[in-house]
C-alpha positions in Angstrom: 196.9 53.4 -190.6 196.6 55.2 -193.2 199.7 57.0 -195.3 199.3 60.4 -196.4 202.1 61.9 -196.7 206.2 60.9 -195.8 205.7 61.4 -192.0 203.4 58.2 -192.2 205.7 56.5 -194.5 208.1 57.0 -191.8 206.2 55.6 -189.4 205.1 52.8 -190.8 208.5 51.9 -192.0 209.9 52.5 -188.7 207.3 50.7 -187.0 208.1 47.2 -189.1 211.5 48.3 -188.4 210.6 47.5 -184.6 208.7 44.8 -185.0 211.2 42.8 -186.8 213.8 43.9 -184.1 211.5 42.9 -181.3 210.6 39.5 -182.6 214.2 38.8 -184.3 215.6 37.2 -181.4 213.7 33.8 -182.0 215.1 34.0 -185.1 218.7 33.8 -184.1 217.5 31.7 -181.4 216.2 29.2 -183.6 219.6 29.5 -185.8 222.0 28.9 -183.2 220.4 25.7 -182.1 220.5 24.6 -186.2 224.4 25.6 -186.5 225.9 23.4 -184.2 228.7 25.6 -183.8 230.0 27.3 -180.5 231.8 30.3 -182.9 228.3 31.0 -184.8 226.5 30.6 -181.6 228.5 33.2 -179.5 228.4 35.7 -183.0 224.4 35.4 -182.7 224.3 35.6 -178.6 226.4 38.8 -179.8 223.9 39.8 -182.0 220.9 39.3 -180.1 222.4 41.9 -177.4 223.1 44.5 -179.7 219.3 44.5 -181.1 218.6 45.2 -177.3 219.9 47.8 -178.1 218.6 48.7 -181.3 215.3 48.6 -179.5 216.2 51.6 -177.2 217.0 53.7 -180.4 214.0 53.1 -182.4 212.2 53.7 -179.5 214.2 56.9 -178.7 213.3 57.6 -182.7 209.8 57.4 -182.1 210.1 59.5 -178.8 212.2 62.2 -180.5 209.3 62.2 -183.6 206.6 62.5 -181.4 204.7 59.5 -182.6 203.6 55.9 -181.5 204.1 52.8 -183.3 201.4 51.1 -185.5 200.6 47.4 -184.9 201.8 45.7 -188.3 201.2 41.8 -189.3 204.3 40.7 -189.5 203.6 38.1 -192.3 207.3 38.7 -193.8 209.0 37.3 -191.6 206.9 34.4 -190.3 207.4 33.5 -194.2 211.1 34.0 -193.4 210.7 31.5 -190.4 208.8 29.3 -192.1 211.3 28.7 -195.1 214.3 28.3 -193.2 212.5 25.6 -191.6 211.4 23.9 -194.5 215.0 24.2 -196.1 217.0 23.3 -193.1 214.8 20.2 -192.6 216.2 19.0 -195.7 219.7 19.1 -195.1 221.7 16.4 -193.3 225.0 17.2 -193.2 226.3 19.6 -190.0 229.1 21.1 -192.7 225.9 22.0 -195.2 223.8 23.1 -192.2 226.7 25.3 -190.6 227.0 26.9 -194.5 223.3 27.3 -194.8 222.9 29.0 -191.3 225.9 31.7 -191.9 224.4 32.4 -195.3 220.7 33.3 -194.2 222.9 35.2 -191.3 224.2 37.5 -194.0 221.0 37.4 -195.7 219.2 38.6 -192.7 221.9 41.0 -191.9 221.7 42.7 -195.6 218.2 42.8 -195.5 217.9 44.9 -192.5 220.8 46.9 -193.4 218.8 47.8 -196.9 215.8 48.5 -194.3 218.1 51.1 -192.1 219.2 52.9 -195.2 215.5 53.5 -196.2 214.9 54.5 -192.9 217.5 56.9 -192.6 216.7 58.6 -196.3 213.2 58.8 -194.5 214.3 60.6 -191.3 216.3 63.3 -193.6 213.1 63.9 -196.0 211.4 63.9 -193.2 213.9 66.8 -191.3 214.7 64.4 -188.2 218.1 64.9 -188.5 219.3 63.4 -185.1 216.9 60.4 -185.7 218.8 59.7 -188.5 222.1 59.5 -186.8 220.4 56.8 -184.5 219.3 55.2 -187.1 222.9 55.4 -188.6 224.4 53.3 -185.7 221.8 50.2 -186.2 222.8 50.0 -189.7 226.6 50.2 -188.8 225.9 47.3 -186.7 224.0 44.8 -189.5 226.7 46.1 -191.2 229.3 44.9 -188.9 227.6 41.5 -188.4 226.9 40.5 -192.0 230.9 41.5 -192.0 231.6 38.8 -189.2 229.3 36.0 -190.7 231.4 36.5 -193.7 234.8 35.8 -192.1 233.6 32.9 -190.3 232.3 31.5 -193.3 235.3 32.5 -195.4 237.5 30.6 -192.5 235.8 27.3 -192.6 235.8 27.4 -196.8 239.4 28.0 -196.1 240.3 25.3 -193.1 238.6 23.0 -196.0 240.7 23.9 -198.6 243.6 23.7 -196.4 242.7 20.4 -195.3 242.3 18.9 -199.3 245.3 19.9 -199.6 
C-alpha cells in the first residue's frame, strides 16, 4: 500500500496494530509455559482474553473508517519471538526465568501502549473521534497489565527481601 496522506498512515498503523493483536496470543502462550508460575500464568490467560477483545474494537475501528486492513509482514515481532527464545534458552534458574518473563511482559505491554497512543493521535488528525475513544480503552488495558506485571514482580523482589532477612 501506498501512503499518501494521514488516512493511510492510519491505516497502516492500525493494520500492524491488528496484526500484532491477532498473532499476540502465541506470544503469551509461549511465555506462560517459560514462567513456571500459576500467578503469571493466570495474569497472561487474563490477558490473552482481553486482546479478544481488542480485536472487536480495531475491527469496529476499521468498520467505523470505512476501510480494510492491509496485509503487513510482521517481521517485528517474529524478531521479538525469536530473541526471547534465544535469551530464555540461556537462563537456568526458574527465579531468573520468572524475572525475565515479567519484564518482557511489561516490555510488551509498554510497547503496545506507545503503539495505542500513536494510534489514537492518528484517529484525532484524522477526525475519527469515536475511533479514538476505542482506541482509548485498548490502551487503558496495556496500561493496566504492564501495571499488574509490575506488582507481581515487585511482590516476589519483596518475598526475597523478606526472606534474607
Amino acid at each position: 500500500m501506498a501512503i499518501k496522506d494521514p488516512m493511510d498512515t492510519f491505516v497502516n498503523l492500525l493494520s500492524h496494530v491488528r496484526q500484532t493483536t491477532d498473532r499476540s496470543s502465541t506470544i503469551y502462550e509461549e511465555l506462560a509455559k517459560v514462567a513456571e508460575n500459576d500467578e503469571i500464568k493466570e495474569a497472561l490467560s487474563a490477558r490473552s482474553f482481553a486482546r479478544s477483545t481488542e480485536l472487536e474494537k480495531i475491527d469496529e475501528a476499521f468498520r467505523l473508517i470505512g476501510k480494510e486492513p492491509v496485509e503487513l509482514s510482521g517481521e517485528i515481532q517474529k524478531v521479538f519471538v525469536e530473541d526471547f527464545r534465544r535469551e530464555i534458552a540461556t537462563l537456568s534458574s526458574p527465579l531468573v526465568k520468572k524475572i525475565f518473563v515479567l519484564a518482557k511482559l511489561i516490555h510488551l505491554a509498554h510497547w503496545r501502549a506507545g503503539e495505542w497512543m500513536a494510534l489514537v493521535a492518528a484517529a484525532d488528525f484524522t477526525g475519527n473521534y469515536g475511533v479514538g475513544v476505542l482506541l482509548e480503552t485498548c490502551l487503558a488495558d496495556d496500561l493496566a497489565f504492564a501495571e499488574r506485571t509490575k506488582r507481581i514482580l515487585r511482590r516476589m523482589a519483596e518475598a526475597k527481601i523478606a526472606a534474607r532477612a
